[in-house]
N, C-alpha and C positions, 0 to 999 in steps of 0.2 A: 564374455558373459558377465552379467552383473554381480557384484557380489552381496551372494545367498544370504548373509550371515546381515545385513545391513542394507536392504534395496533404494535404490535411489528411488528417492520421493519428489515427485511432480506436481505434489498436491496444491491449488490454487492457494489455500489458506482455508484452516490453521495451517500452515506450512512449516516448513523444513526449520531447524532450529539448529546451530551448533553444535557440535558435541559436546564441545568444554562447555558449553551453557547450558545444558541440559545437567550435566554433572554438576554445574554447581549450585542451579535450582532445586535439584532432588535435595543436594545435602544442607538449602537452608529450609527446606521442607523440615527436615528432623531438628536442627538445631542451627539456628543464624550466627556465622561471624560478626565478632563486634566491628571488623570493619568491609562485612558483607563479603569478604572473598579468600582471603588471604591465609593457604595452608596454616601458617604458624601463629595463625591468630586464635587466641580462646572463643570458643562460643559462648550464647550467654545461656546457654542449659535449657534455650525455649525456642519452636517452630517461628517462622517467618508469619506464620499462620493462626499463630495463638496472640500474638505481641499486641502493644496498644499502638495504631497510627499515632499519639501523639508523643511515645516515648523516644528514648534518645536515637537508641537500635533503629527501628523503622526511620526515622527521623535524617539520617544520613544514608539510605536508602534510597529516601523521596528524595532530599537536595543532590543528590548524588545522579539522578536519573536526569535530573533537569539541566545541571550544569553541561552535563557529557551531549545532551540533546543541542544545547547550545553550541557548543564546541566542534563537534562530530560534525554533524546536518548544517552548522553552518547558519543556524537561525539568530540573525541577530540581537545579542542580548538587549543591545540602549535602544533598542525602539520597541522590541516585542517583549510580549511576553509568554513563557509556556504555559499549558494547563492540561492536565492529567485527568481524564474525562472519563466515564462512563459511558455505557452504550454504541461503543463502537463508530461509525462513519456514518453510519446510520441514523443515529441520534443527529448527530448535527446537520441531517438535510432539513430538521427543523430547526435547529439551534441559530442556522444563520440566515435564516430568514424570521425568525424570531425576532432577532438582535438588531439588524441591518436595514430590514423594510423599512420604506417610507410612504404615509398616504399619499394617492396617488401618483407616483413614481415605482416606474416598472425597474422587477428585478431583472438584469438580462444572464445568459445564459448560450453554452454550443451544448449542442445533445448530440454525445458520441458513444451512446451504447447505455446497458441496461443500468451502470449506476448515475449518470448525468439526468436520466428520463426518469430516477426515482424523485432525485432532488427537483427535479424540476416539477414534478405533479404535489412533493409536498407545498412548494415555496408559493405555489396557486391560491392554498388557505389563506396566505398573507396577503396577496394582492396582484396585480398583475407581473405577468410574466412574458421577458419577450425572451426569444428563441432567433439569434443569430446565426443560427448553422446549425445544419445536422445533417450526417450521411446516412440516415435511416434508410434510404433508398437505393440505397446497396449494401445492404444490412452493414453497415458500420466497419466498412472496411477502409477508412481510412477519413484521416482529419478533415472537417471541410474548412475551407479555403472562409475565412470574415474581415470586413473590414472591423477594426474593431474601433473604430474614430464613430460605429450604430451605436455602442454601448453608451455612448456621449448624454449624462442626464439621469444614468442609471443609479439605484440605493447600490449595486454591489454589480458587479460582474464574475460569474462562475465558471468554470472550465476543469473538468476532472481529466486530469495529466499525464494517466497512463488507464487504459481501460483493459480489467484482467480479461472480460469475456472473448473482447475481439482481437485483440491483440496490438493497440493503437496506443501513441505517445507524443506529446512533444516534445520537440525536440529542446525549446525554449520556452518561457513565458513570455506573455506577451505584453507589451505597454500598457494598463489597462487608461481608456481619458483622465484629463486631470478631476480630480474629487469624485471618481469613481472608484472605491474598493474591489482591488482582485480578489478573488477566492477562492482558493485550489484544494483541491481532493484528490492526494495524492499518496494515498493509500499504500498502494501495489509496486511504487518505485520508488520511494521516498529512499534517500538512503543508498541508493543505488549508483550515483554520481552526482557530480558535485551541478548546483541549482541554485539559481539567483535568487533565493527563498525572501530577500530581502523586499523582492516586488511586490508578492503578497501582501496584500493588510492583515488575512487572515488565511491559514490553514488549518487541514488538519489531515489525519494517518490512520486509519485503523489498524491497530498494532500487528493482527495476525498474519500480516503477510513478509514483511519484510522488516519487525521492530521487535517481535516478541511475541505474546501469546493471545488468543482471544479474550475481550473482555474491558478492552482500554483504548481508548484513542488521545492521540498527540494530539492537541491544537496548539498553532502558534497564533497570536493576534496582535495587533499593532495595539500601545499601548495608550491612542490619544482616540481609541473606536472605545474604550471599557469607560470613557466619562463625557461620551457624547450625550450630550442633554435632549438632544433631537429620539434622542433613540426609543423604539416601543416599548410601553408596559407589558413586557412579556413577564411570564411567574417568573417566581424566585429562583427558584431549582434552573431555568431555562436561560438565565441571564448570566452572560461571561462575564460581568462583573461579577456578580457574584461569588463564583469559583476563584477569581484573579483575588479578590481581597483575602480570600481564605485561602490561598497558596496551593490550592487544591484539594482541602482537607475540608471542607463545606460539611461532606459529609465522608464516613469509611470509604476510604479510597481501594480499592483492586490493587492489594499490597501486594501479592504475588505478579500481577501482570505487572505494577511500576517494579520491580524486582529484578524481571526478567528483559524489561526493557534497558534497564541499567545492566546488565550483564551483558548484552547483546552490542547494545555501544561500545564498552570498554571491548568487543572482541572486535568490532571493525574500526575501532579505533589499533588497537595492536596489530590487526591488519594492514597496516600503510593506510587507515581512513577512507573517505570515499570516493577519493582517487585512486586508491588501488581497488575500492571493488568495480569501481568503471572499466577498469583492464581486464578483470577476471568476467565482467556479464558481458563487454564486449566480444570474447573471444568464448564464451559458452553459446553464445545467439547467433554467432558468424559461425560456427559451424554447424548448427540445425538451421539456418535460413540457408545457406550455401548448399546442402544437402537437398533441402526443398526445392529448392530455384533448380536444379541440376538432374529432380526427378522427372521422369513419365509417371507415376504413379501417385505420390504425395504432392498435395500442393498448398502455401500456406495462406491464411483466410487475411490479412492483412497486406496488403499495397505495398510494394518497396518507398523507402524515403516517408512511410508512416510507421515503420514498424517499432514494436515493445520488442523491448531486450530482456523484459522480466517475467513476460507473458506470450506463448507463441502456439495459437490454436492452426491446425492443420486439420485437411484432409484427407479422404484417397478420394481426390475426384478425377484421378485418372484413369480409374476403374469404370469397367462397364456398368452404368446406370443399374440396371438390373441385378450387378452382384454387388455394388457398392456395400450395402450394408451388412452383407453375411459376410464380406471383406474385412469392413471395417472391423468387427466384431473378433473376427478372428488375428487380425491383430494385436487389436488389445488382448485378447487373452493369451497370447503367446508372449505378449511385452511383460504382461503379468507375472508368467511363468520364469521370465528370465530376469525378474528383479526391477523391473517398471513399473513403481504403485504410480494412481492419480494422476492417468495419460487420458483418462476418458473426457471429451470435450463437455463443455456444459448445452444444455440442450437448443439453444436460442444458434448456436452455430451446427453442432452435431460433430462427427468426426472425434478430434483425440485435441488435444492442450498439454503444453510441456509449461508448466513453470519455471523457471530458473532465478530463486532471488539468491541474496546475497551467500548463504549461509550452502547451495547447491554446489557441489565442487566438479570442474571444469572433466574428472574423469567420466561423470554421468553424461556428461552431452558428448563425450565422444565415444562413450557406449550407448548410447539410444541412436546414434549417426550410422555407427558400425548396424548395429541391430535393424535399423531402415533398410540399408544398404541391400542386406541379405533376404531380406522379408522381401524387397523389392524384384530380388534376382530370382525369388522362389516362387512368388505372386502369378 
């Protein structure tokens, strides 16, 4: 049984967060260390939350969060640069067709599920869009196969790398043609193993899944796209230069969420990096897909050899059509009962979704495995 005092959280995002991180967000809630962590360090008698971004306190903080993002994740410092964003991933399905469109020259793009098909209907305001793949036609159960030698010509090529709703992933990125910019929205894995982030021109992370807390997103950008002369008159507020000359601090930055996202590094960083959590999300995903694959009764909505390791919607379609849904239902409220919050699927799939990012600990997926197991023999 799960334990009562502490339930394992499944939640898509805002998701699971550390322990020690959470404890030491609360305590610069009341009063910041002057070197942000460190028991036997003075605080400076004032909230993370009252402080001035431009003072010294905040100030190593911010530099603090960028270097570890560098370091940690692997994004190369001498070509990129980081930027500490607002508006979440969201924000930038306009930011980079903002920045990147070119008159007449299509932006190209794979639509694999409901965040790839947002950006893609904003980046349309911009100009044309072409759509090299999509598995829309089975509801997004797995990567479609591109040649990606189409993209040839294109302002930017897009591809979001792990999709939380269906459960889909690359496995690698891909070569984008030459003087084509990659663009990866990588969100829900980022972080999760190690990624040749170097191919990117540009990324970016919505913090609450796997980085830290709602409210922030990581972008990384190549640093020879922030003084391209060719580039749109997009506002001021909307332009990655912008933010890149001001180090981030353009305008008050989401002090608590770069905060927490520097807290969050240094604990997968002390973790063995994201080489060790590749071992730890390997071995939480091989045992709820191995359970899947092995029932009559659950079955998972994602294709073998496409599947996410951070995101894995299921199931019971082995149930009779006719009680499927007072099944399902009863499921979840029995998972509920035994310490399984945020199993319920989102609605475009239906059924139930187990997140598993970094911060999820390997005892919950083999209490939700056990937990199937017996649901399944009672069913």
């Amino acid at each position: 049984m799960a334990d009562t005092k502490r339930p394992f959280n499944f939640s898509a995002g805002p998701a699971i967060l550390p322990q020690e991180v959470l404890a030491r967000a609360a305590e610069a809630v009341t009063a910041l260390k002057l070197d942000g962590h460190s028991a036997n360090s003075p605080d400076i008698g004032l909230s993370l939350l009252e402080i001035s971004h431009r003072g010294a306190p905040y100030q190593a903080v911010h530099e603090g969060a960028i270097e570890l993002a560098h370091r940690v994740l692997g994004i190369p410092e001498d070509t990129h640069q980081i930027l500490l964003l607002p508006g979440g991933a969201s924000m930038q399905f306009v930011m980079v067709p903002a920045n990147l469109s070119r008159p007449g020259t299509p932006a190209s793009f794979v639509d694999t599920g409901a965040w790839s098909t947002k950006a893609i209907a904003e980046a349309r305001h911009f100009g044309e869009v072409r759509v090299l793949g999509s598995s829309a036609d089975s509801k997004f159960d797995h990567i479609p196969t591109v040649d990606w030698a189409d993209a040839d010509g294109s302002s930017f090529l897009h591809i979001t790398t792990n999709n939380t709703i269906y459960g889909t992933e690359y496995e690698s990125l891909p070569d984008s043609p030459e003087g084509v910019p990659l663009v990866i929205d990588a969100s829900s894995h980022i972080g999760s193993r190690p990624m040749s982030l170097e191919r990117a021109a540009l990324g970016y992370a919505g913090a609450q899944k796997n980085l830290g807390c709602s409210g922030l997103c990581l972008v990384f950008i190549r640093r020879d796209l922030l003084d391209d002369p060719g580039a749109p008159p997009a506002p001021k507020f909307l332009r990655y230069a912008t933010h890149a000359k001001a180090n981030s601090l353009f305008n008050t930055p989401n002090s608590f969420g770069v905060l927490v996202l520097k807290l969050v590094l240094e604990w997968v960083e002390a973790q063995g990096g994201v080489a060790a959590m590749e071992r730890l999300n390997a071995e939480k995903s091989t045992l709820l897909y191995t359970t899947l694959d092995n029932s009559s009764l659950f079955e998972a909505h994602a294709c073998a050899g496409h599947r996410s390791r951070m995101t894995i919607p299921f199931t019971l379609g082995g149930a009779p059509e006719g009680e499927r849904d007072a099944l399902t239902a009863r499921f979840l409220a029995e998972a509920n009962d035994e310490g399984f919050q945020g199993l319920k699927g989102h609605r475009s799939v239906g059924g139930c979704r187990a997140s598993m990012y970094n911060a999820f600990p390997v005892e919950g997926a083999r209490a939700l495995t056990s937990f199937m197991q017996e649901f399944e023999r009672r069913a």
